[in-house]
DSSP file (Angstrom, degrees, kcal/mol; ACC not computed):
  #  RESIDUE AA STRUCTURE BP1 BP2  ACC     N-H-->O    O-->H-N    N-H-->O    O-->H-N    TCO  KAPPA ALPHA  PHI   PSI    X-CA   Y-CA   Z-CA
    1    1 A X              0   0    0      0, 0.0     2,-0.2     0, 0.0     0, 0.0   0.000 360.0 360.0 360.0 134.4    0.0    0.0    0.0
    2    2 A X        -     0   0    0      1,-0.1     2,-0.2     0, 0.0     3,-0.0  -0.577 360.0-119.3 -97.6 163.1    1.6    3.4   -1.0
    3    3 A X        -     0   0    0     -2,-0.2     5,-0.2     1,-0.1     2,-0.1  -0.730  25.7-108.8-104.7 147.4    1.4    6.2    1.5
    4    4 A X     >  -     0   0    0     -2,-0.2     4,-1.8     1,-0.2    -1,-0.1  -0.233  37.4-115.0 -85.1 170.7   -0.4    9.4    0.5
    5    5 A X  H  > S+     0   0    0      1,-0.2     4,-2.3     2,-0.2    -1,-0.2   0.838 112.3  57.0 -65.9  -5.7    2.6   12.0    0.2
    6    6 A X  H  > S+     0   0    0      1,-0.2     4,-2.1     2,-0.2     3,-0.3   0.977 113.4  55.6 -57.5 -48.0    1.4   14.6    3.6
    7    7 A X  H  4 S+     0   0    0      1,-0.3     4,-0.3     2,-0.2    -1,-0.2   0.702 104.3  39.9 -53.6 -39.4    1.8   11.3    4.8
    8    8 A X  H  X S+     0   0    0     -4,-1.8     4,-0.6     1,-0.3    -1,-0.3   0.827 110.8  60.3 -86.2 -41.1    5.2   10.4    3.9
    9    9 A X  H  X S+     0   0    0     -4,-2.3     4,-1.8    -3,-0.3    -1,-0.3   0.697 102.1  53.2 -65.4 -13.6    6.6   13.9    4.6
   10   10 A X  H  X S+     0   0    0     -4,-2.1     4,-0.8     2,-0.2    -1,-0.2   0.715 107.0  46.3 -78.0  -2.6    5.8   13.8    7.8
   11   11 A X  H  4 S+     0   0    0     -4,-0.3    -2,-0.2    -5,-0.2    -1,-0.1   0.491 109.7  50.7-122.4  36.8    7.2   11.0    8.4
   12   12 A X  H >X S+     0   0    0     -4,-0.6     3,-4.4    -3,-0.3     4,-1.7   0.832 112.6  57.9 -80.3 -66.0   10.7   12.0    6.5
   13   13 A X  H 3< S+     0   0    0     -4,-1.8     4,-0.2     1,-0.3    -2,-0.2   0.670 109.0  46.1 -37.3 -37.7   10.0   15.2    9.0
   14   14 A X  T 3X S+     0   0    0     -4,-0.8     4,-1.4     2,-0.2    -1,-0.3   0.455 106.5  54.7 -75.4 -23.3   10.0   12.5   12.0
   15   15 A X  H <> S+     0   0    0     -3,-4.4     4,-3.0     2,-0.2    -2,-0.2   0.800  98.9  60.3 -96.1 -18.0   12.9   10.7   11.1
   16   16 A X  H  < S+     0   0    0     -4,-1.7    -2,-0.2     1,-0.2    -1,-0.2   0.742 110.5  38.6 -61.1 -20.6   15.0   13.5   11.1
   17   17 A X  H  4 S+     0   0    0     -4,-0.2    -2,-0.2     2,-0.1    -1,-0.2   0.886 125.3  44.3 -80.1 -39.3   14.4   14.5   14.7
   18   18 A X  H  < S-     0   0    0     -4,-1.4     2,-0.3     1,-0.2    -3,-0.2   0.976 101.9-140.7 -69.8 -52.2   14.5   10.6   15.4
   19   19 A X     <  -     0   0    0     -4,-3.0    -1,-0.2    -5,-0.1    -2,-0.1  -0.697  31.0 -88.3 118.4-149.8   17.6    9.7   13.2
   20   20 A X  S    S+     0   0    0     -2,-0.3     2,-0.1    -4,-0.1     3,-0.1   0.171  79.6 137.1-138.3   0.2   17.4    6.3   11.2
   21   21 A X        -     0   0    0      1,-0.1     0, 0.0    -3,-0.0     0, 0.0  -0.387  61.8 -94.1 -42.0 130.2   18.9    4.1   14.2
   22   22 A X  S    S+     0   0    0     -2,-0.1     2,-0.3     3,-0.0    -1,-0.1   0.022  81.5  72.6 -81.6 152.2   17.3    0.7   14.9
   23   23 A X  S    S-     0   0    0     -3,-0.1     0, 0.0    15,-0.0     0, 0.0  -0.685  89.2 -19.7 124.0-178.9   14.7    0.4   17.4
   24   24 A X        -     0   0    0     -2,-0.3     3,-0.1     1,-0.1    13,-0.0   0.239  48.8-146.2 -52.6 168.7   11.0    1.4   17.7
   25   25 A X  S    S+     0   0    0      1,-0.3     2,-0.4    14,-0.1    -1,-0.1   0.799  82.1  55.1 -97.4 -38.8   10.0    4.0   15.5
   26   26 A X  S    S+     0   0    0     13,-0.1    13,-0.7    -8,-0.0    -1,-0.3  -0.836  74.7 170.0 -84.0 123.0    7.5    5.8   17.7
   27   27 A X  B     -A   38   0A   0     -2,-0.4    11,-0.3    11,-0.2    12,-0.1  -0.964  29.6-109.5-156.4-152.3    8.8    6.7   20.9
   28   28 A X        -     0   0    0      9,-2.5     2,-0.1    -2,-0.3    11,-0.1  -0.280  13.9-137.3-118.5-179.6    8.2    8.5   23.8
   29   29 A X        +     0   0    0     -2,-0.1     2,-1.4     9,-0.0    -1,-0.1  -0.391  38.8 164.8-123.7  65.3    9.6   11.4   25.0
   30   30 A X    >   -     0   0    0      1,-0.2     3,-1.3     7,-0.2    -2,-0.0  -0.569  16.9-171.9 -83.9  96.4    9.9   10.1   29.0
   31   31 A X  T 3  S+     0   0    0     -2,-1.4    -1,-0.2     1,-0.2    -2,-0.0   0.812  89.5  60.9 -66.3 -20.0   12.4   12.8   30.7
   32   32 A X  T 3  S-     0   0    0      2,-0.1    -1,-0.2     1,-0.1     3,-0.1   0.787 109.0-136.0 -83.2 -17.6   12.4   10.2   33.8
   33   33 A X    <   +     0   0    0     -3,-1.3     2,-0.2     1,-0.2    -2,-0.1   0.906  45.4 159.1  61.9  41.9   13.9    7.7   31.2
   34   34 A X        -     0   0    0      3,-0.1     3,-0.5     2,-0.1    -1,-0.2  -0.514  39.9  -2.5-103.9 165.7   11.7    4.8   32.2
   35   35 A X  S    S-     0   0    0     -2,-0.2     0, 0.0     1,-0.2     0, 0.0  -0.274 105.1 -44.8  28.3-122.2   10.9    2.1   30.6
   36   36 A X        -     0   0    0      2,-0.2     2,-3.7    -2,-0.1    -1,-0.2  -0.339  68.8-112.4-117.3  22.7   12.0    1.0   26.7
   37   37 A X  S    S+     0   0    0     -3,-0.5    -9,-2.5   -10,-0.1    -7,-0.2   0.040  75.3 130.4  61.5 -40.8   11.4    4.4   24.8
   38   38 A X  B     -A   27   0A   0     -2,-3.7     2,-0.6   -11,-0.3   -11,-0.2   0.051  67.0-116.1 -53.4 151.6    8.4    2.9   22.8
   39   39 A X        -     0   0    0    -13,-0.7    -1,-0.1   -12,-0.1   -13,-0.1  -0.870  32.6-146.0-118.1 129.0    5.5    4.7   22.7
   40   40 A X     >  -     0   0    0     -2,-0.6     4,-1.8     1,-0.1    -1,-0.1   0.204  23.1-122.3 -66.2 154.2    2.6    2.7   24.6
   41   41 A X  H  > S+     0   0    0      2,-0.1     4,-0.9     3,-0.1     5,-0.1   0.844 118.0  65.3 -85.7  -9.1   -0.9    2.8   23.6
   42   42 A X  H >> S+     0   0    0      2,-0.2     4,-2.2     3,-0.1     3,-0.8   0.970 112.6  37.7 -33.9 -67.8   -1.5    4.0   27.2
   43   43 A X  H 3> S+     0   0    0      1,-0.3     4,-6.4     2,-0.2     5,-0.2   0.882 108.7  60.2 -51.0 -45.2    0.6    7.0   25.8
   44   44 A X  H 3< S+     0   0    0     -4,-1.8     4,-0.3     2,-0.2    -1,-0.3   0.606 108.8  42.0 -66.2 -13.1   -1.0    7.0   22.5
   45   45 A X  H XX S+     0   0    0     -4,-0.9     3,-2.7    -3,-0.8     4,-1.5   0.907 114.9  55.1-103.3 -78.0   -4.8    7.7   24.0
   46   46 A X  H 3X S+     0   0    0     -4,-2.2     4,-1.1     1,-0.3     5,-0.3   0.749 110.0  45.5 -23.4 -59.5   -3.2   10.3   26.5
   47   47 A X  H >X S+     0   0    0     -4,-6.4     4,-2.1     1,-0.2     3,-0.8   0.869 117.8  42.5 -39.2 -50.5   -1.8   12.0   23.5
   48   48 A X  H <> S+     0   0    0     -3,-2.7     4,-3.0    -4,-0.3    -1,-0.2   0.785 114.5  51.3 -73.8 -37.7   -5.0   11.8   21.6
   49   49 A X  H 3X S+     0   0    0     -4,-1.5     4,-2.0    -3,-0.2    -1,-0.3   0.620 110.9  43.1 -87.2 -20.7   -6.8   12.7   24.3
   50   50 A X  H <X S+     0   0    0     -4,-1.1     4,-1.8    -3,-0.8    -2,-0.2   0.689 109.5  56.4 -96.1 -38.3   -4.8   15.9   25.3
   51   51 A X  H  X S+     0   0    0     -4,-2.1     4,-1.2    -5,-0.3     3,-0.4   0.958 110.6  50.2 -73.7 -56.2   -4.5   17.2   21.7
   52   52 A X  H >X>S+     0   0    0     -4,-3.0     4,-2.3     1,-0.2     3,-1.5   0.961 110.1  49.2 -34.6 -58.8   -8.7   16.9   21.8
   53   53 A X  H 3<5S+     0   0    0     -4,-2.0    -2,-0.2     1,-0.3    -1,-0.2   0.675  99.0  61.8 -75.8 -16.2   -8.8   18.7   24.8
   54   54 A X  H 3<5S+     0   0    0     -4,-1.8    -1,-0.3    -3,-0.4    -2,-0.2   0.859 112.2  42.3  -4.7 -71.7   -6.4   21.6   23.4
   55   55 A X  H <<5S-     0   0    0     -3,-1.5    -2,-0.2    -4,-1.2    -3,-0.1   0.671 125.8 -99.4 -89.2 -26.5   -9.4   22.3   20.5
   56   56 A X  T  <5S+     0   0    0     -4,-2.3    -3,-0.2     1,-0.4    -4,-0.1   0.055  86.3 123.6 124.4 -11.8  -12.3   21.9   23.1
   57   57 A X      < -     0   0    0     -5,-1.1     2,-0.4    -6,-0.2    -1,-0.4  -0.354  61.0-131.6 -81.4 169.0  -13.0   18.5   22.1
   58   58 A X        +     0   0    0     -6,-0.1     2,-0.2    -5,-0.0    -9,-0.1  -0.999  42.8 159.9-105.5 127.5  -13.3   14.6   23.5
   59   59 A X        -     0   0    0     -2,-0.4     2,-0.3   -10,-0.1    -6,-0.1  -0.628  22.1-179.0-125.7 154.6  -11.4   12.3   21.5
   60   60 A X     >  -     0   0    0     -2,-0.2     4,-0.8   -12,-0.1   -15,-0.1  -0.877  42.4-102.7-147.2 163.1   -9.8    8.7   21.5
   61   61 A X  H  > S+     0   0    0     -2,-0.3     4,-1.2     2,-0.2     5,-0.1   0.578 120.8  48.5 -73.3  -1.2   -7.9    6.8   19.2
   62   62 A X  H  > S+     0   0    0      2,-0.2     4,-1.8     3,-0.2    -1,-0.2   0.581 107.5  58.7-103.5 -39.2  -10.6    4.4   18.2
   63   63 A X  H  > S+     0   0    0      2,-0.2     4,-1.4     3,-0.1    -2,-0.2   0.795 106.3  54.0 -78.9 -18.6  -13.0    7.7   17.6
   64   64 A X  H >X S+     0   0    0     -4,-0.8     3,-2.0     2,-0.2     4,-1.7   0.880 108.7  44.8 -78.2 -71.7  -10.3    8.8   15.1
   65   65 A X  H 3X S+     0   0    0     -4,-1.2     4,-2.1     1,-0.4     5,-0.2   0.779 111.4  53.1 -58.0 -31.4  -10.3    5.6   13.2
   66   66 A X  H 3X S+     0   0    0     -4,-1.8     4,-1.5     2,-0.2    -1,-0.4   0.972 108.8  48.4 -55.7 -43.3  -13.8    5.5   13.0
   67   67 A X  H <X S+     0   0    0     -3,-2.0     4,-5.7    -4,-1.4     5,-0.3   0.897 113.7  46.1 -65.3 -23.0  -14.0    8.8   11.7
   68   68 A X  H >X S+     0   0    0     -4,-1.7     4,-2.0     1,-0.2     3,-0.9   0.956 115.4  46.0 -70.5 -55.2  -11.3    8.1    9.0
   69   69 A X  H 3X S+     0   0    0     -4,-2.1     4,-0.9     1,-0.3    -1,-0.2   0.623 115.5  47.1 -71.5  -9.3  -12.9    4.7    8.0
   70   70 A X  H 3X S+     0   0    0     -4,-1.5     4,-2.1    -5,-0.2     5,-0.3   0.746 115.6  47.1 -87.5 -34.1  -16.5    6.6    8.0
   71   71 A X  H <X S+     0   0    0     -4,-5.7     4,-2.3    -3,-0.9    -2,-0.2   0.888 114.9  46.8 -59.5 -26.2  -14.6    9.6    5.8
   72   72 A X  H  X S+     0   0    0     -4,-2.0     4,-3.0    -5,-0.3     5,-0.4   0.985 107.4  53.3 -79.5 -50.0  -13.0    6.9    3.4
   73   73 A X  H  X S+     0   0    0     -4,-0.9     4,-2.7     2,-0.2     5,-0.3   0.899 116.5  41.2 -55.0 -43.1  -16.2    5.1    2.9
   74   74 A X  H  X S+     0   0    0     -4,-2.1     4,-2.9     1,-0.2    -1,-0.2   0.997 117.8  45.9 -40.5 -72.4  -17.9    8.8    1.8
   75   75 A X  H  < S+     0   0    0     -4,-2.3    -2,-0.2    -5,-0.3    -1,-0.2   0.681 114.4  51.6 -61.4 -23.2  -14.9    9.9   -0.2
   76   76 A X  H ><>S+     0   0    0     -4,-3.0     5,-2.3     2,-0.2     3,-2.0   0.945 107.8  48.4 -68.4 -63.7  -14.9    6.1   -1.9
   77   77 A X  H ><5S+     0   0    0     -4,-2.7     3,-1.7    -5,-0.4    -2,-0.2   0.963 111.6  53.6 -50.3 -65.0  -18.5    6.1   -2.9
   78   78 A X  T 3<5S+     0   0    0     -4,-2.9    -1,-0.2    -5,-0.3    -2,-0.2   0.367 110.9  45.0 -63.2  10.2  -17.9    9.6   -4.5
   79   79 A X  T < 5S-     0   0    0     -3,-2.0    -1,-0.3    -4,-0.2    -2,-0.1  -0.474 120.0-106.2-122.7  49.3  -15.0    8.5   -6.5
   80   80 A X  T < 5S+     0   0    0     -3,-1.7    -3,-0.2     1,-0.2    -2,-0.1   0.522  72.0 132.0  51.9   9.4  -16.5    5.7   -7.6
   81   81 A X      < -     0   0    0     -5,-2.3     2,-0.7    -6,-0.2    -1,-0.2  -0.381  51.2-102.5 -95.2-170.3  -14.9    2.9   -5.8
   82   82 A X    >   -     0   0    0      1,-0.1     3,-2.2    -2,-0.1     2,-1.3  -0.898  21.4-107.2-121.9 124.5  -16.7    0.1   -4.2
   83   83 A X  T 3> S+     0   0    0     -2,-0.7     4,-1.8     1,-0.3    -1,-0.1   0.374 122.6  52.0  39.4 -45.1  -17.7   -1.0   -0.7
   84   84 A X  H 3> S+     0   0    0     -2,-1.3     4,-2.1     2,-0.2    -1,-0.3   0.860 100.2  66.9 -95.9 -40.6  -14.9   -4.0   -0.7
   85   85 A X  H <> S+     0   0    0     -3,-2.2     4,-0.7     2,-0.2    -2,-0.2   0.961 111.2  42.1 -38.8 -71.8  -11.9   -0.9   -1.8
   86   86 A X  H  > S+     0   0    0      2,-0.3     4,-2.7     1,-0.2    -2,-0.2   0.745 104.8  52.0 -59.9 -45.7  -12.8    0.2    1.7
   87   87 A X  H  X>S+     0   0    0     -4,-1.8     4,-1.3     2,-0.2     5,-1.3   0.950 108.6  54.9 -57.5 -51.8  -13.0   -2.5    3.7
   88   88 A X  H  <5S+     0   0    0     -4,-2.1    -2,-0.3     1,-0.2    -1,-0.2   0.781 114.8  47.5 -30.3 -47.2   -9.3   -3.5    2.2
   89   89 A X  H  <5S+     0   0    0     -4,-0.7    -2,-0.2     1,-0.2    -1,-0.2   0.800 113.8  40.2-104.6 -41.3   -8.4    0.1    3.5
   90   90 A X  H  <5S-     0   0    0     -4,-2.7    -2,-0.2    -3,-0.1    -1,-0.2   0.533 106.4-135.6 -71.7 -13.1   -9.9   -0.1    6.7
   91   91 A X  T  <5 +     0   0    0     -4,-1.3     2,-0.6     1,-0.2    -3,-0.2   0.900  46.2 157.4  29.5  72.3   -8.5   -3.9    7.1
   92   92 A X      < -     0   0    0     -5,-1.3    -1,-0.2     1,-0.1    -2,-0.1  -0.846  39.1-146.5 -89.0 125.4  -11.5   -5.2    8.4
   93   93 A X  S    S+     0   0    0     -2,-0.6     2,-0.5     1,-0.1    -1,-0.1   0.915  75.0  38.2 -91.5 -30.3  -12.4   -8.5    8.2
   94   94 A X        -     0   0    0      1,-0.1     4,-0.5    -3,-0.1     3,-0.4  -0.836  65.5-138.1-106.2 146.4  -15.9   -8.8    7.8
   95   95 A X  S >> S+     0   0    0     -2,-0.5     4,-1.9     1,-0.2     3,-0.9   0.820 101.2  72.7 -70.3 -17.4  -18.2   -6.4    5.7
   96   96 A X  H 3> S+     0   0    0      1,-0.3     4,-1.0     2,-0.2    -1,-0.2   0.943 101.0  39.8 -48.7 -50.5  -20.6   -6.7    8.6
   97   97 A X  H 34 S+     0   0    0     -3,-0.4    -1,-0.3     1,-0.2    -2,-0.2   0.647 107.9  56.2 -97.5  15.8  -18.6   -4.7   10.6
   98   98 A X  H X> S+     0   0    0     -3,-0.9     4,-1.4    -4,-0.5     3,-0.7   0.533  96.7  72.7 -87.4 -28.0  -17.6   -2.2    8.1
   99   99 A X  H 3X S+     0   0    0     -4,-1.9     4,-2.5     1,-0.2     5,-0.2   0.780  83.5  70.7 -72.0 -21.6  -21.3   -1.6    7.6
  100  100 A X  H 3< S+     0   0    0     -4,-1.0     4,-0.3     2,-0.2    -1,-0.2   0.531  97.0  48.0 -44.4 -23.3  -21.4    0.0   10.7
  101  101 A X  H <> S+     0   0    0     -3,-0.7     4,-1.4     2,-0.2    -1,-0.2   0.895 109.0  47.3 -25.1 -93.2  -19.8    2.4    9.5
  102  102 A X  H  X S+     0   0    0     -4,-1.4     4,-1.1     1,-0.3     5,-0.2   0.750 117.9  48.5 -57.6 -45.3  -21.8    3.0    6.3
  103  103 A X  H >X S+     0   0    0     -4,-2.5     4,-1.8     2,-0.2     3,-0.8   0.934 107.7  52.8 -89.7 -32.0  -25.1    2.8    8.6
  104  104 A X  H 34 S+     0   0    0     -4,-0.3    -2,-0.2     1,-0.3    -1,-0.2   0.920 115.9  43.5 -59.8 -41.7  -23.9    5.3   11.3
  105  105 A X  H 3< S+     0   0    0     -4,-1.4    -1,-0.3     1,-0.2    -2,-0.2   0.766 123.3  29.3 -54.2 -37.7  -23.3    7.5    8.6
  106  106 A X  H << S-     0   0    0     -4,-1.1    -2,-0.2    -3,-0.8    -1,-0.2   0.215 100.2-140.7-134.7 -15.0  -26.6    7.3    6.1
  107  107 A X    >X  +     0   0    0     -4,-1.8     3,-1.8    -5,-0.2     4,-1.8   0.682  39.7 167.2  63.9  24.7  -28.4    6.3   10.0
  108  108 A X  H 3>  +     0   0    0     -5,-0.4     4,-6.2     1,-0.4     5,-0.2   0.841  58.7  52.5 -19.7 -64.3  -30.3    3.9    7.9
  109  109 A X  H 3> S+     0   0    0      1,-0.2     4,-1.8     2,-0.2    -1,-0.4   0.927 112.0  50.9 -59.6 -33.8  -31.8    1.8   10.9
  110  110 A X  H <> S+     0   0    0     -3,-1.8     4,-1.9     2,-0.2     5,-0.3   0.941 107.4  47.0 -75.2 -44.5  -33.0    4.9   12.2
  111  111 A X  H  X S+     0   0    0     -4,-1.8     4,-3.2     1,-0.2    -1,-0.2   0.953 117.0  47.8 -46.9 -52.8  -34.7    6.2    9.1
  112  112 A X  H  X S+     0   0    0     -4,-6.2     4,-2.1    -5,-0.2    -2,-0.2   0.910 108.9  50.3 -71.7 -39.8  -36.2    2.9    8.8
  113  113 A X  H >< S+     0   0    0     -4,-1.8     3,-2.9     1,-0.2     4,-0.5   0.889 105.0  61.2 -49.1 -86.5  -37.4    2.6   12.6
  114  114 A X  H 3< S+     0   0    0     -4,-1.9    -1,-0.2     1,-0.3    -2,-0.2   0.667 100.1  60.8 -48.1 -54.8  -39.0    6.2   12.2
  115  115 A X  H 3< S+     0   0    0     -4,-3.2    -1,-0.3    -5,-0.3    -2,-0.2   0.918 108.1  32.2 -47.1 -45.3  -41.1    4.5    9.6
  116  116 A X    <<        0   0    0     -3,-2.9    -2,-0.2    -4,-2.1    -1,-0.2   0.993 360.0 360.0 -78.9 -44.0  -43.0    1.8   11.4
  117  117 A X              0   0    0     -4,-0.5    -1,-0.2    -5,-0.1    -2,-0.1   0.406 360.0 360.0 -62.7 360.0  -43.1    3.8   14.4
């Protein structure tokens, strides 16, 4: 899978502060110099969470990937690719749960509820 190119310069931008030495690629910036330098997913939700609360928002890392994998599924349909394109991109294994997605967005079940009710 090629990376799209913001992507790739930033993370040319990252390896020049990191350097190109072996070992994690993410790591953490621990002034107490604890643990292994890798950066945790403990860290990685702090992070996420901190940078939300910076903008006024509440955030996690799992509410970003939902949003990208509901933004790819949008941007997919309206360049013509198809349902299965996305799933591949989200690496999901079943379309079941990838429709969850696709219904949160288009609120389907809800439309439809509202109808019998």
């Amino acid at each position: 899978m090629s990376l799209p190119a913001p992507t790739k310069a930033t993370l040319n931008a990252w390896l020049e502060v990191r350097g190109t030495a072996e070992g994690p690629l993410f790591t953490n910036f621990d002034r107490a110099g604890q643990g292994n330098g890798r950066l945790t997913g403990t860290a990685v939700y702090k992070l996420i969470r901190n940078i939300g609360q910076a903008v006024g928002a509440t955030t996690r890392p799992h509410g970003l990937r939902h949003l990208a994998v509901t933004e790819a599924v949008r941007a997919a349909q309206k360049a013509g690719y198809g349902i299965e394109e996305v799933l591949d991109f989200s690496r999901h294994a079943d379309l079941k749960t990838l429709m969850v997605y696709v219904d949160h967005d288009r609120n389907a079940q809800g439309r439809i509820a509202a109808l019998i009710s």
